[in-house]
C-alpha positions, 0 to 999 in steps of 0.5 A, spaced: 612 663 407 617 657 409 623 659 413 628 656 415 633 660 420 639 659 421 644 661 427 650 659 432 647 657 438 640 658 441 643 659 448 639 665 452 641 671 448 638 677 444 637 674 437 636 667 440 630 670 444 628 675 438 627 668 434 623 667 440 618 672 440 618 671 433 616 663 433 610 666 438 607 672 434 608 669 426 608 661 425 603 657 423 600 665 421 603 667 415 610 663 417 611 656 417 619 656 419 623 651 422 631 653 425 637 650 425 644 652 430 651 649 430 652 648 437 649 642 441 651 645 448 647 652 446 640 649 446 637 654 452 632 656 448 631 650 443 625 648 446 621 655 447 622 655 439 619 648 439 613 650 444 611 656 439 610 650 434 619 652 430 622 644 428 628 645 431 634 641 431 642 641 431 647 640 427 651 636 433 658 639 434 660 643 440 664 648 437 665 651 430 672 649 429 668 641 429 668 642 420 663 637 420 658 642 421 659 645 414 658 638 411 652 637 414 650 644 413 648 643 405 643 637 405 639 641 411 638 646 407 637 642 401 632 638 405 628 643 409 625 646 402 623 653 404 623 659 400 628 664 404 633 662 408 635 666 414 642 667 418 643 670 424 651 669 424 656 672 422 660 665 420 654 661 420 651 666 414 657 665 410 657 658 410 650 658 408 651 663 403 656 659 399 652 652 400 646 655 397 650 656 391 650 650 389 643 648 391 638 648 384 633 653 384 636 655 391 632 659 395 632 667 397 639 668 402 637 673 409 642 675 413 642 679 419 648 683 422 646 683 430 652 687 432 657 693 430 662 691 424 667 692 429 664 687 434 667 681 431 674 679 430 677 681 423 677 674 420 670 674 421 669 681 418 674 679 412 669 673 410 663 676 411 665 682 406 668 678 401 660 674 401 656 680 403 654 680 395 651 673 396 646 675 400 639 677 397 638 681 402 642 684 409 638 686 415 641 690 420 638 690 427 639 698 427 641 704 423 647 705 428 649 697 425 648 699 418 653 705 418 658 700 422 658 696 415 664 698 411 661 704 405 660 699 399 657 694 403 651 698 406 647 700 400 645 693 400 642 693 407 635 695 411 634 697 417 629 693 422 628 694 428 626 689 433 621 689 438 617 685 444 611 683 446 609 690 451 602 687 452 605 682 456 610 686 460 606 692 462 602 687 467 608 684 470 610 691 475 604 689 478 606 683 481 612 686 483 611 685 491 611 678 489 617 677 485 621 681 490 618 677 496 620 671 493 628 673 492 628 675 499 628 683 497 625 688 502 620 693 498 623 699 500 630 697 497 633 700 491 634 694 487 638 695 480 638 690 475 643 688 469 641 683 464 647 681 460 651 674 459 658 674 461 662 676 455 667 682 455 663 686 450 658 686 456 662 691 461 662 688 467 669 692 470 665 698 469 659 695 472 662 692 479 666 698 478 661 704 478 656 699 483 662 700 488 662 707 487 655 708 489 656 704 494 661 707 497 657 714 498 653 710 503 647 708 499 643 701 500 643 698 493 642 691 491 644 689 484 642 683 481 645 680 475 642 675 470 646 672 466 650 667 465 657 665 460 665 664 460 668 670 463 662 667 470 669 666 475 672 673 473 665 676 474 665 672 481 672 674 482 671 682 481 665 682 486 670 678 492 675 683 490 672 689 490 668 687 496 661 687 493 658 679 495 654 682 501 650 688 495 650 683 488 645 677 487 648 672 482 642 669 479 645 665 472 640 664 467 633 665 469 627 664 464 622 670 469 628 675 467 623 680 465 619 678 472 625 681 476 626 686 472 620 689 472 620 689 480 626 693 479 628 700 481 633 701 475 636 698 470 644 698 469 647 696 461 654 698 461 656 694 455 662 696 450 658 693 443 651 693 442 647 691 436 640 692 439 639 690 445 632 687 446 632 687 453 632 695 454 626 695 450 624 690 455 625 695 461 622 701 457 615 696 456 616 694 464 617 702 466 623 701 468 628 707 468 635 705 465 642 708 466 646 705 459 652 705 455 651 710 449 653 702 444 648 700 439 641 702 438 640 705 445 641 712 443 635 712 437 631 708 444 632 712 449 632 720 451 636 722 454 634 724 461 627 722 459 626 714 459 633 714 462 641 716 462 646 715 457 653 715 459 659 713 455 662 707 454 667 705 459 667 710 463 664 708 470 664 714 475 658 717 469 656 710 471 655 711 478 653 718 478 647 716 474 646 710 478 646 715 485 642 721 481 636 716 480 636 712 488 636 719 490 630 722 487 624 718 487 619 723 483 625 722 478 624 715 477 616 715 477 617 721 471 622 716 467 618 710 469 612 712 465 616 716 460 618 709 459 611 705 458 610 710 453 616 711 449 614 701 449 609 703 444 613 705 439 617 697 440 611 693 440 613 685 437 607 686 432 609 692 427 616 689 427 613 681 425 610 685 420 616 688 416 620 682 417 615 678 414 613 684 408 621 683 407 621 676 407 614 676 401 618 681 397 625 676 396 621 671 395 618 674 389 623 678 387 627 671 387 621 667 381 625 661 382 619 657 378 618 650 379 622 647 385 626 641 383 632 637 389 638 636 387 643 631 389 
């Protein structure tokens, strides 16, 4: 089965990392992928997709608003000859959707919406509706990403859960000690963590905002931030403001980011919007208790008062009430932390590889195109 795979970027994100894990559990098996993104400075992850054996190469522009990605968008695809092409875009998707209309013996078109509707801005929503027919199938990442779909749209799409490789988390808590040691924790500290690059959707006001409230009761906590992103010195400048330099740990973008998690106490998402964010699937193979923002898949993930808590968007005193009702309670946190490796098992790469790739077989062969021909 060829594949090409087509996004923005591969900057340090869910659906860059998903296409990671992908690369590592499915090429050169029944897969033989390569993948294409448009902007050269998002290259974080280029060369993990490399090393899981994915060509990988850039359309050489820096923004979208560059049009000479389009141009060069068609003969890419034309000259990769596969058999599906996969868009993990929104606005990448629809350019692929028209060029491979002019394409003979065009292959199948993916795409797959990694975000809620209403996360992109109307005039991407727009285009993506008006070409949403295009595609041979859609995929969303979960059920609640499915329902953001306007009501005509979702009759075509299917749901695929991700998933992560729970194998290789599940040891990490065991080196714990270690990786805290080498950040300069204490063992007995209470030590959260976010993972989550610094963008709007990601919720950082609500986050620092919640963190100073738990703060301020008197209790020893420490936040590491694991991210990086354009709103970087309004993050920075909240922290000043609200006095929290001496309490949160900036540590950019970090290729052990599920090493530090793992070593953490709780894991702390406020986001806005979600699609299916994989890092929660990560904490829950590393055992470790998340406080999160009712957004995206994360209900459907985790119970409420089971694996974690579920707080409302926006609301950073449920936040902090969560946050302080786990650095209280130990024996909660043990519950929660084997609840969570538990409930891992159900997320494990290897079924969603399989469904991914059970999809892929099913529109090549509905697509027959018979004999493959090139065009001009």
């Amino acid at each position: 089965m060829r594949a090409l795979w087509l996004i923005k970027g591969l900057g340090p994100g869910g659906a860059e990392q998903q296409l990671v894990e992908l690369a590592r559990h499915a090429q050169g098996r029944t897969l033989d992928a390569q993948a294409i993104y448009v902007l050269s400075r998002k290259d974080r992850l280029a060369p993990s997709l490399v090393e899981a054996g994915v060509p990988t190469r850039s359309l050489g522009v820096s923004r979208l608003s560059d049009l000479r990605w389009l141009w060069r968008l068609r003969p890419a695809i034309r000259d990769a000859d596969v058999d599906i092409v996969h868009s993990h875009s929104p606005l990448v998707a629809v350019a692929a959707r028209l060029v491979v209309r002019t394409i003979r013996s065009r292959p199948a078109v993916i795409s797959t919406e990694h975000n809620v509707w209403q996360a992109r801005r109307w005039p991407t929503r727009i285009a993506n509706a008006l070409t949403f027919g295009l595609d041979d199938l859609h995929i969303a990442v979960s059920q609640r990403v499915r329902d953001s779909f306007p009501r005509p749209l979702r009759r075509s799409a299917v749901v695929i859960d991700h998933g992560v490789d729970t194998a290789a988390i599940a040891p990490m808590a065991e080196r714990r000690g270690a990786t805290r040691s080498a950040l300069g924790l204490r063992d007995d500290q209470i030590v959260l963590c976010t993972i989550a690059n610094f963008r709007w959707q990601k919720g950082y006001p609500e986050l620092l905002g919640g963190i100073r409230s738990v703060i301020d009761t008197g209790r020893d906590v420490r936040l590491l931030i694991i991210g990086q992103g354009p709103l970087e010195s309004e993050v920075v400048s909240l922290c000043e403001e609200l006095d929290l330099l001496g309490h949160v740990t900036l540590l950019g973008h970090r290729f052990d980011a599920v090493e530090i998690l793992a070593a953490s106490d709780v894991f702390v998402l406020a986001s806005r919007h979600e699609g299916y964010p994989i890092v929660v699937l990560e904490a829950l193979a590393a055992g470790v208790p998340i406080v999160s923002t009712d957004v995206g898949a994360v209900p459907s993930v985790v119970t409420e008062g089971r694996e974690g808590r579920i707080v409302p968007v926006g609301d950073s005193a449920a936040l902090a009430q969560a946050v302080i009702e786990l650095v209280d309670d130990p024996e909660l946190r043990m519950r929660m932390s084997a609840c969570a490796r538990e409930r891992s098992r159900a997320f494990d790469i290897t079924a969603s590889v399989a469904r991914l790739l059970d999809v892929y077989r099913a529109v090549a062969q509905r697509r027959d195109r018979g004999p493959r021909h090139r065009s001009g």
